[in-house]
C-alpha positions in Angstrom: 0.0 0.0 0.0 1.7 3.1 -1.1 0.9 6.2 1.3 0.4 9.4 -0.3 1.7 12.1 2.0 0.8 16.2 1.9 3.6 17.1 2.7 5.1 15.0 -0.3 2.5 15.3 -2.7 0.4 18.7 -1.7 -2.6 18.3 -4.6 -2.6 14.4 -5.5 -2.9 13.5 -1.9 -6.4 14.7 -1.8 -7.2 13.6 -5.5 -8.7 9.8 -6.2 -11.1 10.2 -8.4 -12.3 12.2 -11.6 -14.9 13.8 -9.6 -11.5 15.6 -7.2 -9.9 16.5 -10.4 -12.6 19.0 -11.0 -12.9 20.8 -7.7 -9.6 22.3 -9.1 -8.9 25.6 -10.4 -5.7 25.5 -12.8 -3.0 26.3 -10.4 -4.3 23.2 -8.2 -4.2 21.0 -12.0 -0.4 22.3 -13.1 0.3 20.9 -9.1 -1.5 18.0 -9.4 0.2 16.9 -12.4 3.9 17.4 -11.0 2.8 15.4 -8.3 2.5 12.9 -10.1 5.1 12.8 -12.1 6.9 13.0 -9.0 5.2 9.9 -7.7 5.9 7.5 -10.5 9.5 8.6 -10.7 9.9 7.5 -7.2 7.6 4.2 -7.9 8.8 3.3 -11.2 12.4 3.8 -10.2 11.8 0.6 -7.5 8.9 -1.1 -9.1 9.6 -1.3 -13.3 7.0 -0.2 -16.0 6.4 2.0 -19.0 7.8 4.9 -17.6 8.9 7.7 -20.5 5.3 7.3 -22.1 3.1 7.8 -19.2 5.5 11.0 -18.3 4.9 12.7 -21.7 1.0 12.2 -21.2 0.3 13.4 -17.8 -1.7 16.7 -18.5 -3.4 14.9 -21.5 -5.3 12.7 -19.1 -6.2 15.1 -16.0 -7.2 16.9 -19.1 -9.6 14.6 -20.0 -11.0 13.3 -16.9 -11.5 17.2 -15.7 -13.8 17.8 -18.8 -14.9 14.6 -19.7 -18.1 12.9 -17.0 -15.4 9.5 -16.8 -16.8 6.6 -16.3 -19.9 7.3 -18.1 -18.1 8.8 -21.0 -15.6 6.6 -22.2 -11.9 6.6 -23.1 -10.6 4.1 -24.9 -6.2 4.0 -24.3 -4.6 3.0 -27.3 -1.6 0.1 -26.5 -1.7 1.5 -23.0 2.3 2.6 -22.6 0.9 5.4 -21.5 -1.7 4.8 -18.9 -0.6 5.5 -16.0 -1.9 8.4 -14.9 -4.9 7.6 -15.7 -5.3 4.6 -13.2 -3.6 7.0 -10.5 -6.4 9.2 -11.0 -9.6 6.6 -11.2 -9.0 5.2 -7.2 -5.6 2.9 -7.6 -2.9 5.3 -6.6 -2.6 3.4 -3.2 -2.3 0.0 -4.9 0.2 1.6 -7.2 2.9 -0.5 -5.8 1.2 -4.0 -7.1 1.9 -2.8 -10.5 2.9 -5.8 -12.5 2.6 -7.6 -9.9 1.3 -11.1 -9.4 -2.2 -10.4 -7.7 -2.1 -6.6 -8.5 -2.8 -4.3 -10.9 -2.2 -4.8 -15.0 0.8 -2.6 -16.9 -2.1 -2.0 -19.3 -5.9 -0.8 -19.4 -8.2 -3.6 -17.8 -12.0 -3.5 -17.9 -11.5 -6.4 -15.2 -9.8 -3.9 -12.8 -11.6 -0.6 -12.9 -14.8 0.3 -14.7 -12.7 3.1 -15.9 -10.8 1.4 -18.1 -13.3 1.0 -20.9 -11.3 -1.2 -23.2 -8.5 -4.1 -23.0 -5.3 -2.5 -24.4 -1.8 -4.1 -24.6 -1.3 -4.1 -28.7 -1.7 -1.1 -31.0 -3.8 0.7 -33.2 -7.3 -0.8 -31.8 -8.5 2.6 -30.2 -10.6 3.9 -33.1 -12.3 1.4 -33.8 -13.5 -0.2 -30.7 -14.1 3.7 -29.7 -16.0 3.8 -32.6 -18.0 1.0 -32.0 -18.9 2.2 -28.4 -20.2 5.6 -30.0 -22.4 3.9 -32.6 -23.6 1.6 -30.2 -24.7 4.6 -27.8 -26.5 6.1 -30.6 -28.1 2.9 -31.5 -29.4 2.7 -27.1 -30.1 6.7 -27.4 -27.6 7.9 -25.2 -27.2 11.5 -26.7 -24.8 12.5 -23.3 -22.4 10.1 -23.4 -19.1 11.0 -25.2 -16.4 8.3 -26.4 -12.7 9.5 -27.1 -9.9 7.6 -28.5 -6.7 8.2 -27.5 -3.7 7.2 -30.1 -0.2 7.9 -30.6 1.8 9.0 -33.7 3.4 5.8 -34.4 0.0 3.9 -33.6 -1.9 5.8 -36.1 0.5 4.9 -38.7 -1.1 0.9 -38.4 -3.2 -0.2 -41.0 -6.2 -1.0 -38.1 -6.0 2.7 -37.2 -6.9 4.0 -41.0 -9.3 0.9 -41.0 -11.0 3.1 -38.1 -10.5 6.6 -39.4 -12.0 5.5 -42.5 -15.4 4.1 -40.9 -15.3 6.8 -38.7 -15.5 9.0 -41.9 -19.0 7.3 -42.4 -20.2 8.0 -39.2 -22.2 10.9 -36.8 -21.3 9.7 -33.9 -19.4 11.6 -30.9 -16.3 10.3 -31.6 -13.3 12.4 -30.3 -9.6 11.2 -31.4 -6.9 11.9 -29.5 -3.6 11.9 -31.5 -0.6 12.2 -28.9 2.5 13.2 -30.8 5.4 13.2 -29.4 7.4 11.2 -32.3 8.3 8.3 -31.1 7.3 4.4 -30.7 9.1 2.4 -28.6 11.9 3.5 -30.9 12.4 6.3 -33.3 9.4 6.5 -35.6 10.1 5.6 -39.2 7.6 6.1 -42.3 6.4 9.1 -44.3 3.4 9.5 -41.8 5.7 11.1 -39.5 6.5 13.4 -41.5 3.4 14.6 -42.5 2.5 14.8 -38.8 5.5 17.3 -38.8 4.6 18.9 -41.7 1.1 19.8 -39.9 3.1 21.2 -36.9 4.1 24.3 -39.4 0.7 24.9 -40.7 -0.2 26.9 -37.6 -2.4 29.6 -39.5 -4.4 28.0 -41.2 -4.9 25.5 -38.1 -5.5 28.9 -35.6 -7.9 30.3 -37.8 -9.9 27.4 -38.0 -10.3 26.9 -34.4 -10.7 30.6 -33.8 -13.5 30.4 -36.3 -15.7 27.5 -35.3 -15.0 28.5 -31.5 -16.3 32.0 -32.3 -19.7 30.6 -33.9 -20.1 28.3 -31.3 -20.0 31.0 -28.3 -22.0 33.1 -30.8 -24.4 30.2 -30.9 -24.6 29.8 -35.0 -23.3 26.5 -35.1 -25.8 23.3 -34.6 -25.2 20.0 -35.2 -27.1 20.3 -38.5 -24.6 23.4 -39.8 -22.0 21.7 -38.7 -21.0 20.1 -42.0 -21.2 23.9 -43.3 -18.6 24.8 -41.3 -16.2 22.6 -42.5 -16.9 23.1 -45.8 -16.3 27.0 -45.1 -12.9 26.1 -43.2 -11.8 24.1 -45.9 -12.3 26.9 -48.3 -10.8 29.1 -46.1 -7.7 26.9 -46.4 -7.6 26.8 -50.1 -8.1 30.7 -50.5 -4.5 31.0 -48.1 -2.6 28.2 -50.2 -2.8 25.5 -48.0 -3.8 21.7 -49.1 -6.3 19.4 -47.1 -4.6 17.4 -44.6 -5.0 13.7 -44.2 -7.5 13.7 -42.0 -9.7 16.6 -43.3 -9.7 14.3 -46.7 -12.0 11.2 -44.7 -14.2 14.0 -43.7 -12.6 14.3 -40.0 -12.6 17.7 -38.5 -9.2 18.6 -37.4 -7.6 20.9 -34.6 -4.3 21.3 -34.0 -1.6 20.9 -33.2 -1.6 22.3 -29.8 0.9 21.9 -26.9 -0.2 18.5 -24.9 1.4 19.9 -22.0 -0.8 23.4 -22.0 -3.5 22.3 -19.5 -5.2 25.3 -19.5 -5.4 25.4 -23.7 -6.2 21.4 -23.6 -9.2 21.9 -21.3 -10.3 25.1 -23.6 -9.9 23.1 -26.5 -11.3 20.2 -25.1 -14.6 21.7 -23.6 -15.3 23.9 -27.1 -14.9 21.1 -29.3 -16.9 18.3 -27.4 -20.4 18.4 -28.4 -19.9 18.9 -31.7 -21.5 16.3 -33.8 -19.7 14.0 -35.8 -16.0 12.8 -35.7 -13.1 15.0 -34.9 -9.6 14.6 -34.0 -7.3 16.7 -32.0 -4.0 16.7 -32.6 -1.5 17.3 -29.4 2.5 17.4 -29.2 3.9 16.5 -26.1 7.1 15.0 -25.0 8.2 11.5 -24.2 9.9 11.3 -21.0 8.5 15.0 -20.1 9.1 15.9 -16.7 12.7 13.6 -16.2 15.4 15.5 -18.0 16.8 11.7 -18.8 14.4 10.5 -20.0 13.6 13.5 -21.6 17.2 13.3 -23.8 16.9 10.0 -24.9 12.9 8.6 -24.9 13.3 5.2 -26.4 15.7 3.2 -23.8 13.7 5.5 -20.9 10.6 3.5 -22.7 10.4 0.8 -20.0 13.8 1.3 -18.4 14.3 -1.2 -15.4 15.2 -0.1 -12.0 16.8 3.5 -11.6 18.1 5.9 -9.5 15.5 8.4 -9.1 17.8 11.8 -8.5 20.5 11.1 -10.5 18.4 8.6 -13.4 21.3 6.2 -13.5 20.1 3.1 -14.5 20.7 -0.5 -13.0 23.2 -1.9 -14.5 24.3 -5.7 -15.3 26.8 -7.3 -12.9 30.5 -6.9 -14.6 32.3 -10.3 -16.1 30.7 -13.1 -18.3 27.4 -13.6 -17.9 24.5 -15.3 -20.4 23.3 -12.9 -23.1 19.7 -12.5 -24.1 18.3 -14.5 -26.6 17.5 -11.5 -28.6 21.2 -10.5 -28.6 22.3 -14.0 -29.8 19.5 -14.0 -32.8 21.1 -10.1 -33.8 24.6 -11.5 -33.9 24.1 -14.6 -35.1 21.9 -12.5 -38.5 24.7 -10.3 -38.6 27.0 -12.9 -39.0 24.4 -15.3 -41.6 24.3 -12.2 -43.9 27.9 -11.1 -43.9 27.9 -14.8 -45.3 25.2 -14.3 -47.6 24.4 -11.4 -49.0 20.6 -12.7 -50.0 19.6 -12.6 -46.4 18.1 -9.8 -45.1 16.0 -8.4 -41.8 12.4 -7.1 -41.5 11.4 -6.2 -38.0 7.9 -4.2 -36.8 8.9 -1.2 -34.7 10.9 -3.1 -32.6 14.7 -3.0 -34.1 16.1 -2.9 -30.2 13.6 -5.4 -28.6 14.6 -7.9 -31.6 18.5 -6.9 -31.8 17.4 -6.1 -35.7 19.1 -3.0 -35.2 22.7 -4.9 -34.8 21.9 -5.6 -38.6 20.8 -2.4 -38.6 23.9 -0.8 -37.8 26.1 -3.2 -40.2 24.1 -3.6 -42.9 21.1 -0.6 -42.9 20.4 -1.0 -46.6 19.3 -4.6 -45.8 17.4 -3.7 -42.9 13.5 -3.0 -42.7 12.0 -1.4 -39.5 8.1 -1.0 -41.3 6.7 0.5 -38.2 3.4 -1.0 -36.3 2.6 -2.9 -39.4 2.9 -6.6 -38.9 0.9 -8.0 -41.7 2.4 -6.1 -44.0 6.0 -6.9 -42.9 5.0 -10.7 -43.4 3.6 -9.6 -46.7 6.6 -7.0 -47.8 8.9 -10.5 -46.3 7.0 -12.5 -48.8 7.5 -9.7 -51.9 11.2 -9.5 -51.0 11.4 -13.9 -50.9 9.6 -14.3 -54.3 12.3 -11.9 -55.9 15.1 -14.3 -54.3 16.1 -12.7 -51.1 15.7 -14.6 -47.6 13.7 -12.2 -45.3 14.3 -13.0 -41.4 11.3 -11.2 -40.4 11.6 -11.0 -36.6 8.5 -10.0 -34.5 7.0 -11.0 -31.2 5.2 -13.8 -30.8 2.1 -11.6 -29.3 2.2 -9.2 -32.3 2.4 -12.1 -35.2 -0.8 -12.8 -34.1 -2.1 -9.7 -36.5 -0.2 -10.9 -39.1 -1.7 -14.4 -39.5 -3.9 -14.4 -42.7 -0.8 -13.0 -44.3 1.6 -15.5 -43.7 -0.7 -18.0 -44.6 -1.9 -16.1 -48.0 1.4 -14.2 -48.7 3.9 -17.0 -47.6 2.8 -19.9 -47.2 0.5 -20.9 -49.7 3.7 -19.9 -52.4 6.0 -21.8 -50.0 8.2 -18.8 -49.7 11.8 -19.1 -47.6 10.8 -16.6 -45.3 12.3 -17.1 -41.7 10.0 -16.3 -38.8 12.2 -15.4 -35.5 9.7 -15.2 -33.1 10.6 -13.7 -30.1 8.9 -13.2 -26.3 7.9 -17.0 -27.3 5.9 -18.2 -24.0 5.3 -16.6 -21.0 6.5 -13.3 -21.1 5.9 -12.1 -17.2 4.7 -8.5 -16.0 3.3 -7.6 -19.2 0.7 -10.0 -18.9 -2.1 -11.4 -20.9 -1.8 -8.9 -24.1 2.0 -10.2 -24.2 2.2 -13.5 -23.2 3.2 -15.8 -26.6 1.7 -18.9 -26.0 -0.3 -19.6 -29.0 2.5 -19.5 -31.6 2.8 -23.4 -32.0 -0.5 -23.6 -32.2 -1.2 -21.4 -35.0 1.9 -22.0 -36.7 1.9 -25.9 -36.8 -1.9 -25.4 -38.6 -0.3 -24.3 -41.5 0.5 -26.5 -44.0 4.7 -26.3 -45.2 5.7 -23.9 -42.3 8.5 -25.3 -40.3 7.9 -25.0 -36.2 10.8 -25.0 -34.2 12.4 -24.0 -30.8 16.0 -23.8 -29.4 16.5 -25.1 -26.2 19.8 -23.0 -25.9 21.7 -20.6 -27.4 23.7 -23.0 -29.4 20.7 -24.4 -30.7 19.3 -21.3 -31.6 22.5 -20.6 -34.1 22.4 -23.9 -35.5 18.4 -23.6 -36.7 19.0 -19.8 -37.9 21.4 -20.9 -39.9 19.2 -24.3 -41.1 16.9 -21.6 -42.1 18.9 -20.2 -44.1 19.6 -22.8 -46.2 16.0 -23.7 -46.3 13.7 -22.9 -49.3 10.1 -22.5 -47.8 9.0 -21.0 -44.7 10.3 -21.3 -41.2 9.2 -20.6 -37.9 11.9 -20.2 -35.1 10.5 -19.2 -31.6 12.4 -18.3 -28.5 11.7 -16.7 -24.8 12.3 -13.3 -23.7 15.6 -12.6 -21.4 18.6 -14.5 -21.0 20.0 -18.0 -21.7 22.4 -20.1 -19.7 25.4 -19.8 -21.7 28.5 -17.6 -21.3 30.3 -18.9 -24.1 26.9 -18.5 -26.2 29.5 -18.5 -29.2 29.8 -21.9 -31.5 30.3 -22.8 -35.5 26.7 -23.2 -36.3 25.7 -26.1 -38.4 22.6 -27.4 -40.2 20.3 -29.4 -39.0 18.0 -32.0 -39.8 14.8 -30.9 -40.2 12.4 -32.8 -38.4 15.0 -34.3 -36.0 14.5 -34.6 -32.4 17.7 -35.4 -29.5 17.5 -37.7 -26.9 19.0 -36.2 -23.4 18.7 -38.6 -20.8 18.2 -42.2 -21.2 15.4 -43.1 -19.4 13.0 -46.4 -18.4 10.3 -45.7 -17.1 9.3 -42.3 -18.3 9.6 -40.6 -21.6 9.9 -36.5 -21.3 9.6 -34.9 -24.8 10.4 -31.3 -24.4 10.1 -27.9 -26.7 12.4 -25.1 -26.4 14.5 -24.4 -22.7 12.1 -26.2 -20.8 14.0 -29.3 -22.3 16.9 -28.4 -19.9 14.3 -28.1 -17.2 13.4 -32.0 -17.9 16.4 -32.7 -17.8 17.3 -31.2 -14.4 13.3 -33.2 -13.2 15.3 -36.6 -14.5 18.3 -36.0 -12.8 16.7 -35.1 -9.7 14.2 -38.3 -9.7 17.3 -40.6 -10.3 18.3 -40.2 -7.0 14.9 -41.2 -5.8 15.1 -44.5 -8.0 12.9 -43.4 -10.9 14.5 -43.9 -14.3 13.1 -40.8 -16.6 14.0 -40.3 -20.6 14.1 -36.7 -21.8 13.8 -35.8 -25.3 14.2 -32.6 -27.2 11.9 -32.7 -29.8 13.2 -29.2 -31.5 11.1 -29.5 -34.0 7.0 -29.4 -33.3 6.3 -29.7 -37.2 7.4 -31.9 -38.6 8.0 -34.3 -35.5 10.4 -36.9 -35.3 8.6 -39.6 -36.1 11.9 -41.9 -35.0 11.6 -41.0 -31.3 7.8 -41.1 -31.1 7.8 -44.7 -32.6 10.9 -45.2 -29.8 8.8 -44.0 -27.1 5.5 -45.6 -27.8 7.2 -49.3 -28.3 8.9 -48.6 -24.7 5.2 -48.8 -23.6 5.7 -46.3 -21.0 4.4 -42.9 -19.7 4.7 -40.0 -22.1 4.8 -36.6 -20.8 4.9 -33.4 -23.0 6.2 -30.3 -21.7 6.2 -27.0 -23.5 5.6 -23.1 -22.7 2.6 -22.6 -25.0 -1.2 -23.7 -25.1 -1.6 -27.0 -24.4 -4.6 -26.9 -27.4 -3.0 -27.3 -30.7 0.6 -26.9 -29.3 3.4 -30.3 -29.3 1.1 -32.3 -26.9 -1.7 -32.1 -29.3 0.8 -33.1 -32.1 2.1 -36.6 -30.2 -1.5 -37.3 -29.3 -2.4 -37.1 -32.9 0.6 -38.6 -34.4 0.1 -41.7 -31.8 -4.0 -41.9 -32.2 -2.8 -42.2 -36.4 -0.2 -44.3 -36.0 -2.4 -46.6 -33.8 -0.5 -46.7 -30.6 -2.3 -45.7 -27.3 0.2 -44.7 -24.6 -0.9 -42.7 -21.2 0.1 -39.0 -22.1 0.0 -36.0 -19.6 0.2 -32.9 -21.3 2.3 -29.8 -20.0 1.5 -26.4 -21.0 -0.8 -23.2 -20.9 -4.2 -24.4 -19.9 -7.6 -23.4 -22.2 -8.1 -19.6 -19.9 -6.1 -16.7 -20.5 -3.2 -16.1 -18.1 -2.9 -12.9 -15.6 0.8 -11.0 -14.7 3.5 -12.2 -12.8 7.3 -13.4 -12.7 8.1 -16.0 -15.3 8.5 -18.1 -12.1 5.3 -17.6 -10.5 3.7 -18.1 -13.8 5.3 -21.5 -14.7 4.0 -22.4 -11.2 1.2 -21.4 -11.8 0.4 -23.6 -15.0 2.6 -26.8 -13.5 5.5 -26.7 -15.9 7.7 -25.2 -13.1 10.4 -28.1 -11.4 8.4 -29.1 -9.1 5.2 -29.7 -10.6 7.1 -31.6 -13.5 8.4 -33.7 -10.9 5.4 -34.4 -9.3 3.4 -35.2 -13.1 6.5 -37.9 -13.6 6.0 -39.7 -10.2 2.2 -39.6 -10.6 2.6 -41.2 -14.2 4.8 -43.9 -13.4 2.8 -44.8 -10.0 -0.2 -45.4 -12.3 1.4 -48.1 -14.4 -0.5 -51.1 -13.7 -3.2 -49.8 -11.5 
């Protein structure tokens, strides 16, 4: 329970809930907000999160909740990197301390948590829409009063969802207020020609002044109705074209624009905000802040203050890794490995979505940048640009999360597959990826991979293994799905010459009896660790890393089901569809009928926590893989 004290924290210590926020005049708002920016330093600096984006939007949202009637009008937080202060402000400041915490409260927007938070939010680019869909459907119930806002960043707006949105929203009457936070950035630098038409905008501040000035006139002179409002634009936009300007983006789908004003001008944002409110119809307003705002560090250099770890909160230093040898991420060993695959071949080359330093595509980056893709927050179309640049005879290693492949299925099947393209999948954040919870967790990859006919499912169990299959892939001509876990290996000497590997080919551990293991991935080394530890207690356990979920090793399954033994398949991904579901089906065809336990995600979506507490939590952790072996092989015979 975190205390908020007066003496610390003179405005926010008397603020919980929307309704506070408005008892305020604007002296008491400014205060407010460097309270809280003063809280999460101090909180975040102890208790990691998404701290630069949250910073930049802090008089955005006591903006909104001082002129907006929250809960009952609803704002819908794109991704959610920047949330924050809105769930200090709707009655969880004092649970702050929880955050991403097993038990406590979600990173991200969650309707579960807070009746506030109107929408689940995690990925991006879904704001629009789903705000959309909440206006329409409180015209369709004749709810005139209620008012639905979307809230969206620059880089967010760029994904194909987000015009998807705008362009329905075109269509549409309904109160629909978009919220474009600029502050030029994703998670790193933007990239694509919509950011610079956003910054082109930013100089056309006449045109932009007069247009505000004008409709904010007629509305305090009471000419403007919902019925004139059309009108009005029309006039604007002939207003524009009499002082040389062209119709901006948004403006062309028939989206009344304002903007761009200062997202950190509290006193303009609630001007702007209450003027332009009631007026019928979609509109967007269009703020520039600054990632980081508030923390001069952060401030400097936004992308590695994005989620930053623990810091010092003075001085912003940032904890640091022990000095000496120690395991690198499995990120790190993918980037070096590519680099070293394409200084080899000079076919290969790397597509990533926005995320060139959570992949370690920007260590291909910085060799090779001609070779290197970073599309933005555009996954199906870096499957489908992977699949252009494959048919033309290149080998794409197109490396996105396992969470975020998710919005790029159709394409691989349609744009890759079906042609049997060599495109390499690296899919990182494989599994359970820990405090970032249920948007992030990557547990479905095997089973919506393995479904597709030709794709190649694998999964290193170290970082030897995940050299060898890059470089398999590379000589591979069809598509090929690697997937690995977020954070670090076990290796210190994560260097080796990498060889190729049979496809389909599986490796037998441990020699075992009385048990059969077949693993996927790291948690391979984890059966072997269970089969070393039951050997002292007399139980003779085999372990088997499959590496391959498609195609299986058909070898080792015969092996295993002659040995007429216990099968147990362990593996950090949804049990439905993932490897257990493949050795059922491969034994049920092949007419063998062994007693299999299957290890894995259960059918329900899983909540935030440690990797640890998480594994525990499903039973693929030591001790409840020990405990499945002993129960198996006490069952023989009963």
């Amino acid at each position: 329970m975190v205390e908020l004290n007066e003496s610390d924290y003179p405005v926010f210590s008397k603020v919980k809930y929307p309704s506070d926020i408005r008892k305020l005049d604007i002296g008491g708002l400014k205060q407010l907000c460097a309270d809280m920016r003063k809280f999460l330093i101090r909180e975040l600096s102890h208790n990691p999160g998404h701290f630069a984006s949250s910073m930049g939007a802090m008089e955005l949202t006591v903006a909104l909740h001082y002129v907006f009637d929250t809960p009952n009008d609803r704002i819908v937080w794109d991704v959610g990197h920047q949330a924050y202060p809105h769930k200090l402000l709707t009655g969880r400041a004092a649970q702050f301390d929880t955050n991403r915490r097993l038990g406590g409260l979600s990173g991200f927007p969650n309707p579960a948590e807070s009746e506030y938070d109107t929408f689940t939010a995690g990925h991006a680019s879904n704001s629009i829409s789903a705000a959309l869909g909440m206006a329409v459907a409180s015209a369709l119930k004749h709810e005139p009063r209620r008012h639905v806002v979307a809230v969206i960043g620059d880089a967010s707006i760029g994904g194909g969802l987000a015009f998807e949105g705008l362009n329905n929203a075109a269509n549409s009457e309904s109160n629909l207020l978009i919220i474009l936070n600029d502050n030029d950035m994703s998670i790193d630098r933007n990239v694509g020609s919509l950011n610079g038409y956003l910054a082109k905008i930013n100089t056309s501040k006449t045109y932009n002044n007069l247009r505000y000035k004008t409709y904010n006139l007629l509305k305090r002179l009471h000419l403007i109705s919902r019925k004139s409002s059309s009108r009005i634009l029309r006039f604007n936009n002939s207003i524009k074209s009499l002082l040389g300007g062209e119709q901006n983006i948004f403006e062309g789908l028939n989206i009344r624009y304002f903007g761009p004003f200062d997202g950190h001008d509290i006193e303009r944002m609630i001007r702007v905000l209450t003027d332009i409110k009631d007026m019928q119809g979609p509109k967007l307003l269009h703020l520039r802040t600054v990632k980081g705002k508030g923390f001069a560090p952060a401030e400097r250099d936004p992308a590695s203050w994005h989620a930053p770890g623990k810091f010092d909160p003075v001085t912003g230093e940032r904890q640091h890794q022990p000095s000496g040898p120690h395991p690198l991420k499995y990120q790190d060993v993918f980037g070096h490995t590519l680099v070293e695959l394409a200084r080899r071949d000079d076919k290969i080359v790397g597509i990533t979505a926005a995320m060139p330093s959570g992949t370690s595509m920007s260590r291909l980056q910085e060799v090779f940048p001609e070779r290197t893709f970073d599309v933005g927050i555009s996954e199906g179309h870096a499957v489908t640009f992977s699949g252009g640049l494959a048919k033309e005879g290149l080998h794409p290693f197109c490396a996105i999360y396992s969470s975020f492949l998710q919005r790029g299925y159709d394409h691989i099947i349609h744009d890759v597959a079906i042609q049997h393209l060599p495109v390499t999948f690296c899919i990182d954040r494989a599994g359970l990826v820990g405090e970032d919870g249920v948007t992030h967790h990557g547990l479905f990859d095997i089973a919506y991979m393995r479904g597709i006919p030709g794709m190649v499912v694998s999964a290193p169990r170290d970082e030897h293994m995940l050299r060898h299959l890059m470089y398999t892939a590379s000589l591979y001509d069809g598509p090929f799905a690697i997937r690995y876990p977020r954070g670090a290996g076990r290796m210190t000497e994560w260097e080796c010459a990498m060889k190729q590997l049979p496809i389909g080919r599986g490796e037998r551990l441990v020699e075992g009896s009385q048990c059969a293991i077949l693993a996927i991935g790291p948690l391979a080394l984890r059966a072997v660790e269970v089969a070393e530890a039951l050997r002292a207690k007399g139980v003779s356990v085999g372990v088997y890393d499959m590496v391959f979920v498609k195609p299986l090793d058909e070898d080792i399954l015969r092996q295993v089901a002659s040995m007429d033994v216990p099968i147990i398949t362990l593996e950090d991904g949804i049990k439905c569809g993932g490897l257990g579901s493949a050795v059922a089906e491969w034994m049920c065809a092949s007419g063998f009928r062994p007693s299999i336990t299957m290890l894995g995600a259960p059918d329900r979506f899983i909540a935030h926590g440690t990797v640890a507490q998480l594994h525990e939590i499903i039973g693929i952790d030591t001790r409840s893989v020990e405990d499945a072996v002993i129960k198996a092989v006490g069952s023989v015979g009963k």
